[in-house]
C-alpha positions as CSV (number, residue, x, y, z in Angstrom):
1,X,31.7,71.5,-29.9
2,X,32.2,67.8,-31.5
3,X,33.7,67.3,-27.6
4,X,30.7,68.5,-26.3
5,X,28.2,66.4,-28.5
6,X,30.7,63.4,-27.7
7,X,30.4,63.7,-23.9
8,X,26.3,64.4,-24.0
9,X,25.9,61.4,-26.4
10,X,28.0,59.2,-23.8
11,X,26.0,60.2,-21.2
12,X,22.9,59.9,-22.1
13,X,23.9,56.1,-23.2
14,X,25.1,55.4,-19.7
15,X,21.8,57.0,-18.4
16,X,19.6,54.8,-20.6
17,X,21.5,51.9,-19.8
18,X,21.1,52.5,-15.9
19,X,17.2,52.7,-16.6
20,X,17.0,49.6,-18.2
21,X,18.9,48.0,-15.8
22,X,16.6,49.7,-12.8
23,X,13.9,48.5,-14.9
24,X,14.5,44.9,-14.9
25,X,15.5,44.7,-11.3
26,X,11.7,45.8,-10.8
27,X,10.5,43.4,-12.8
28,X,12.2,40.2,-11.6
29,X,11.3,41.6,-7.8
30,X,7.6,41.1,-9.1
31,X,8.2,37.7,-10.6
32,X,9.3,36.8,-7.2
33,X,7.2,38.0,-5.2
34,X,4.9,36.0,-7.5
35,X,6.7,33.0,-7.0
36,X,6.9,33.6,-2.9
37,X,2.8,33.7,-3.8
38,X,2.9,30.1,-5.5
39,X,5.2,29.0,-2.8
40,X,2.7,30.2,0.4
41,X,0.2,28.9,-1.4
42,X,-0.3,25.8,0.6
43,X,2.0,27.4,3.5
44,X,0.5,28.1,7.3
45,X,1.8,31.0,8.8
46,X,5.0,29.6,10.4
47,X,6.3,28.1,7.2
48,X,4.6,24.7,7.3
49,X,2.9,23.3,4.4
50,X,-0.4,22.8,4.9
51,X,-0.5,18.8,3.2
52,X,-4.5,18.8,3.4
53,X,-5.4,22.1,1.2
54,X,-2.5,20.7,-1.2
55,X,-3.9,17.4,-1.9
56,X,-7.4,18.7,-1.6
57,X,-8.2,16.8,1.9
58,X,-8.5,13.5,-0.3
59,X,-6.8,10.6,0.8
60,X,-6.1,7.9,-2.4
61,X,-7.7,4.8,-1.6
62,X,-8.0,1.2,-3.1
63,X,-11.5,-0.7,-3.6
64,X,-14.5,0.4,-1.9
65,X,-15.0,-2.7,0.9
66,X,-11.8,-3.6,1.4
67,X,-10.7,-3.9,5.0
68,X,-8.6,-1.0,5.2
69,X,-11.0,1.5,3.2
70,X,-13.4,0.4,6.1
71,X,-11.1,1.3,8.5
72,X,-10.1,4.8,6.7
73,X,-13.8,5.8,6.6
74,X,-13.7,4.9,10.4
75,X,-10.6,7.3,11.0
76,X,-12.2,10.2,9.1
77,X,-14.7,9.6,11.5
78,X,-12.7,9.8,14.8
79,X,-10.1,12.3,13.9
80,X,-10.6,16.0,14.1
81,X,-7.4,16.2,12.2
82,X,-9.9,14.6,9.6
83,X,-13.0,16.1,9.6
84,X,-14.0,17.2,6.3
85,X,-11.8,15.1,4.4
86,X,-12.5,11.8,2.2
87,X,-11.0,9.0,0.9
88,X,-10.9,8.2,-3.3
89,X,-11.6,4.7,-3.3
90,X,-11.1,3.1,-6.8
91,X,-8.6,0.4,-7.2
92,X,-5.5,-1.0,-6.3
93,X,-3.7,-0.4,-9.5
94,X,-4.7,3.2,-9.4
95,X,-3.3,3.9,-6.2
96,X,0.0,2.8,-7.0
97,X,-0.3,4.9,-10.3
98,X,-1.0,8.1,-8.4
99,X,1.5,7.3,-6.1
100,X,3.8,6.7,-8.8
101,X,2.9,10.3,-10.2
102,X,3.3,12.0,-7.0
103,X,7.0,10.6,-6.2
104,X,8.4,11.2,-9.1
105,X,7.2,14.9,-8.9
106,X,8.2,14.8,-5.4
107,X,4.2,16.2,-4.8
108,X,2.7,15.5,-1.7
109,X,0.3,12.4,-1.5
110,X,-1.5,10.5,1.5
111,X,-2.4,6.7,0.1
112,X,-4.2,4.1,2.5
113,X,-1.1,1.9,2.6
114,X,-0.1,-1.7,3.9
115,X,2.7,-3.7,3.7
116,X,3.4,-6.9,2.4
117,X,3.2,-4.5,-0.9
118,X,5.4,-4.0,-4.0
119,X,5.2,-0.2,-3.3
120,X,7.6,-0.5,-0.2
121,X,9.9,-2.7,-2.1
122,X,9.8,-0.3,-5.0
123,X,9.6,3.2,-2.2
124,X,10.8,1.7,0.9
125,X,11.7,4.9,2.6
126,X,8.1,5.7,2.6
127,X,6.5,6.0,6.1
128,X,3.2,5.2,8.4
129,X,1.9,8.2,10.0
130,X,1.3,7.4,13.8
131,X,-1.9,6.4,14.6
132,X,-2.7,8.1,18.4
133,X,-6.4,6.8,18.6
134,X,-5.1,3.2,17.1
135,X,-7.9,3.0,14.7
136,X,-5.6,1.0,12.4
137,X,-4.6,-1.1,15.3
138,X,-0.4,-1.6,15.8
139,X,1.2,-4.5,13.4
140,X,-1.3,-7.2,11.8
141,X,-0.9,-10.9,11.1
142,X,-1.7,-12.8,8.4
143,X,-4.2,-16.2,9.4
144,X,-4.5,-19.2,8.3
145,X,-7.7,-20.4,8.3
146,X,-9.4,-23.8,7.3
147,X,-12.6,-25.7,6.9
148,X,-14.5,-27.3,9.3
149,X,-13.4,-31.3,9.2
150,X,-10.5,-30.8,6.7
151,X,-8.0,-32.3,9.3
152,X,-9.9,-35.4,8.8
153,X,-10.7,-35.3,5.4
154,X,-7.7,-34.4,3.7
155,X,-4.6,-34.9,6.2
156,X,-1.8,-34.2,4.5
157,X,-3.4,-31.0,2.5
158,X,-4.0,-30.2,6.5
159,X,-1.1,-30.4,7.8
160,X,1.0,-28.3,4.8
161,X,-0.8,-25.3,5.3
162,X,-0.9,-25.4,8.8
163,X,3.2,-25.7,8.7
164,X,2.9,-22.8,6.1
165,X,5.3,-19.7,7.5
166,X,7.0,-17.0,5.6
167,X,8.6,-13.4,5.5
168,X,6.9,-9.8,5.4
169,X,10.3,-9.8,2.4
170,X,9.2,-13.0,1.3
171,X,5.6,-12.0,0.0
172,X,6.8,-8.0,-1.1
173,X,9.8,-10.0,-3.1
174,X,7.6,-11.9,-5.0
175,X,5.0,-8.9,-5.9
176,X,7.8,-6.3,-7.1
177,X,9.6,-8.8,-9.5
178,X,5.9,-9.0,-11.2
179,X,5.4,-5.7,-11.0
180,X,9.0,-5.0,-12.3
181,X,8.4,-7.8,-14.8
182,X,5.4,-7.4,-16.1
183,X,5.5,-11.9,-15.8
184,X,2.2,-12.6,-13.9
185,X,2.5,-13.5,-10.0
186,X,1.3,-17.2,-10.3
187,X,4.7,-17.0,-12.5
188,X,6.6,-15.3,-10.2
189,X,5.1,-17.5,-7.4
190,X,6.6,-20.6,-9.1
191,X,10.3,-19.4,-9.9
192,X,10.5,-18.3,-6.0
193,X,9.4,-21.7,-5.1
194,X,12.0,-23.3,-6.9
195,X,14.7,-21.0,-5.4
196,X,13.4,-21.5,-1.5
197,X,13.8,-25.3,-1.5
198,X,15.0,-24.6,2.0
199,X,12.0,-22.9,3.1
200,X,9.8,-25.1,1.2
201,X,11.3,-28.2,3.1
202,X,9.9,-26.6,6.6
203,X,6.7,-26.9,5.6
204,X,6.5,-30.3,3.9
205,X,8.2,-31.9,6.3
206,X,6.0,-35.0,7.2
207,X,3.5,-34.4,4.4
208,X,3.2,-37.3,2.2
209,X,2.1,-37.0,-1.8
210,X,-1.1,-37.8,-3.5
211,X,-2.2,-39.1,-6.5
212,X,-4.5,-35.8,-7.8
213,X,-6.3,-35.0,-4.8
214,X,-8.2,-31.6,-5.1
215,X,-7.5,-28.6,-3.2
216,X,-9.4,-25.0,-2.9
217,X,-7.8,-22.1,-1.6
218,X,-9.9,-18.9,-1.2
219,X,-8.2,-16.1,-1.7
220,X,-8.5,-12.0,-2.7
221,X,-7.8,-11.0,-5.8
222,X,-5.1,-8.4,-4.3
223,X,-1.0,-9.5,-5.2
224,X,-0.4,-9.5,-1.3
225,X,-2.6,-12.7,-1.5
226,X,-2.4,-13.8,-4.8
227,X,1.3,-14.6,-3.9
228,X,0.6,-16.8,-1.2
229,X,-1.8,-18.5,-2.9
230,X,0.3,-19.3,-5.6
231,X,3.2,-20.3,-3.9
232,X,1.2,-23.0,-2.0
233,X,-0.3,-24.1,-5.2
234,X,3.0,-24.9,-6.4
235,X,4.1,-26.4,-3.1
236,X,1.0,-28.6,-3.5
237,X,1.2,-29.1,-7.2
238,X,4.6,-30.9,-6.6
239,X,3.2,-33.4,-3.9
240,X,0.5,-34.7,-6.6
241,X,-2.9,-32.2,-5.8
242,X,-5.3,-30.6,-7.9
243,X,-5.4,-27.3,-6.7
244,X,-7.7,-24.1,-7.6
245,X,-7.5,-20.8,-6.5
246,X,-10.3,-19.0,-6.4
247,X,-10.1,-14.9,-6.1
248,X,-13.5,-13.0,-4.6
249,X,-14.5,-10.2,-2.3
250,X,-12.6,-10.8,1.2
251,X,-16.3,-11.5,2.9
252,X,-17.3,-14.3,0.4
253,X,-13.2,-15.2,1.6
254,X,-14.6,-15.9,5.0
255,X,-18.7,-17.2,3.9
256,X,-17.1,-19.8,2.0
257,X,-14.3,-21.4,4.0
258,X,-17.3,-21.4,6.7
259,X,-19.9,-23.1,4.5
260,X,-17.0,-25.7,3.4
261,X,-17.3,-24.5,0.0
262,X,-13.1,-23.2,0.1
263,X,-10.5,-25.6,2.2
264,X,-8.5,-23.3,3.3
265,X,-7.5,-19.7,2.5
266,X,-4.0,-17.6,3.7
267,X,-5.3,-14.3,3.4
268,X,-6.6,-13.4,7.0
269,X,-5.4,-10.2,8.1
270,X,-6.3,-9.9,11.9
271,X,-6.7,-8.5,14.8
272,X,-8.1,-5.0,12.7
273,X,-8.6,-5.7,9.1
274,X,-11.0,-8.2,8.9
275,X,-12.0,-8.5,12.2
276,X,-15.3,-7.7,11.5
277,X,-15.7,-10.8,9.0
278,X,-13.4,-13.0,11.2
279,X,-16.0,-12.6,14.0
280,X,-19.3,-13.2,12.2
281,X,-18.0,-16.7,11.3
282,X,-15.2,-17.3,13.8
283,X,-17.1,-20.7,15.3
284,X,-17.8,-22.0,11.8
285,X,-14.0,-22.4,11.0
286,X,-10.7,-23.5,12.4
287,X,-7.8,-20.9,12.8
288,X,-4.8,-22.5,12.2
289,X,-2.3,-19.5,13.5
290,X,-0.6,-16.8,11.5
291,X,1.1,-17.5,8.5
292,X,3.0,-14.4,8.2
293,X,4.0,-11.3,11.0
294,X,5.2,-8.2,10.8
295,X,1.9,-7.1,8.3
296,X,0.8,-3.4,9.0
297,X,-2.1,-0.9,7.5
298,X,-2.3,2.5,8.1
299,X,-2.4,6.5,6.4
300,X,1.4,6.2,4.4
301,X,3.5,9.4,2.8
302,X,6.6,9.6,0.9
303,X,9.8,10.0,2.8
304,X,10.1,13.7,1.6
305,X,6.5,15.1,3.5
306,X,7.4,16.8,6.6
307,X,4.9,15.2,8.8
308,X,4.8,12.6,11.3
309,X,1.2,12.1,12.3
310,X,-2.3,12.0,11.2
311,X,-2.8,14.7,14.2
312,X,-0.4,17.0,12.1
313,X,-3.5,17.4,9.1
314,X,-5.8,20.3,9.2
315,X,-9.0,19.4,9.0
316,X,-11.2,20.9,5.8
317,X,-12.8,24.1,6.8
């Protein structure tokens, strides 16, 4: 009898182990087909992530009025891909945040991106989606441009920034050390001087000093420009002027060099970007040539998105 009780006691142990078991297989089955839920969320029906309902058809912008905001309200315009969508324009600084954020999670994010930036020094795997309709034009330069009679009146000033070349690398170098830093870019601007006497030498060559002469440059407040404007201060600051920098709103850029109230500014980006500006004062100015090559805007994603396009979005429904 004892036997007996034995056996039924072992068996009923092994059968209410078995259940438990059975049970807890059901249960994680649900939690997965819970997570499969999570994971389809944002899927299409052949496995593709749908990148527009995961970042809520909103593409991070910079400032409202800048030249490529302008042009990304103009895309959203032409694409179908885009219709329904719409661009967060704030600033600068909270673009890069979000972009920031998003990489480090490894979340999807669509920025309105150009390079020379500190965000493709810092990410530099991240990518342009193609541009079919070529609404943000193919790769930009960087202009010079000057006052009317400022090749008369201030020669040497004249002929320095019209010998003024550098580096897509050159620019992005200059804005990731401040960025990396913290030191502020005029800073920045002057240590890189000092270590590109080579570089510097192109451009000074046959420009004699001066005894305090005064200088304006015109420039954006963005780092892309600040740094070139700061470099040739420091250039210029070392052959005896007295130079000021002035940061505004990229049309008061181009109203003031053609009033004469700037001398020159580095900080237009052409054929697309500022085209608009470029043309309502192009016979009131002279363009001295580009400065810098190789300068592109456009829709940008981190490396890790699995798309190639802007055609590739879904447009809102």
């Amino acid at each position: 009898m004892i036997k007996n009780n034995r056996r039924w006691t072992k068996l009923t142990f092994i059968l209410g182990l078995l259940a438990i078991l059975i049970a807890a297989g059901c249960g994680s089955g649900g939690d997965n087909e819970g997570n499969a839920g999570n994971n389809e969320e944002n899927t299409g029906t052949e496995g593709e992530t749908n990148y527009g309902e995961a970042i809520e058809h909103t593409i991070t912008g910079i400032e409202p009025g800048a030249g490529i905001s302008v042009t990304t309200e103009k895309a959203i315009e032409e694409y179908d891909s885009l219709s329904g969508w719409e661009v967060n324009l704030s600033s600068t600084a909270a673009m890069a945040s979000e972009l920031d954020k998003a990489i480090k999670d490894e979340e999807p994010i669509i920025i309105t991106g150009w390079n020379p930036h500190w965000t493709f020094a810092k990410y530099p795997d991240m990518k342009y989606l193609d541009d079919p309709k070529g609404i943000y034009g193919t790769e930009e330069v960087i202009k010079t441009i000057a006052r009317q009679g400022l090749k008369e009146e201030k020669p040497n000033a004249y002929k320095l920034v019209d010998q003024f070349k550098w580096d897509v690398k050159d620019m992005e170098s200059i804005m990731y050390e401040s960025q990396e830093t913290g030191d502020d870019i005029e800073a920045v601007a002057k240590r890189w001087v000092e270590n590109n006497q080579d570089k510097i030498s192109d451009w000074t060559k046959g420009v004699e000093e001066v005894d305090g002469e005064s200088f304006e440059l015109v420039s954006t407040p963005w780092d892309s420009e600040r740094s070139s404007a700061f470099v040739m201060k420091a250039v210029m600051e070392k052959l005896g002027y007295d130079v000021t920098v002035t940061p505004v709103d990229v049309a008061v850029v181009f109203e003031s060099i053609a009033n004469g109230d700037g001398d020159a500014t580095l900080a237009a980006w052409m054929p697309v970007t500022h085209k608009d500006f470029y043309d309502k004062y192009s016979d009131q100015f002279e363009d001295l040539g580009a400065n810098l090559e190789g300068a592109k805007i456009g829709l940008v994603v981190p490396s890790y998105m699995d798309i190639e396009s802007i055609e590739d979005l879904e447009p809102a429904e």
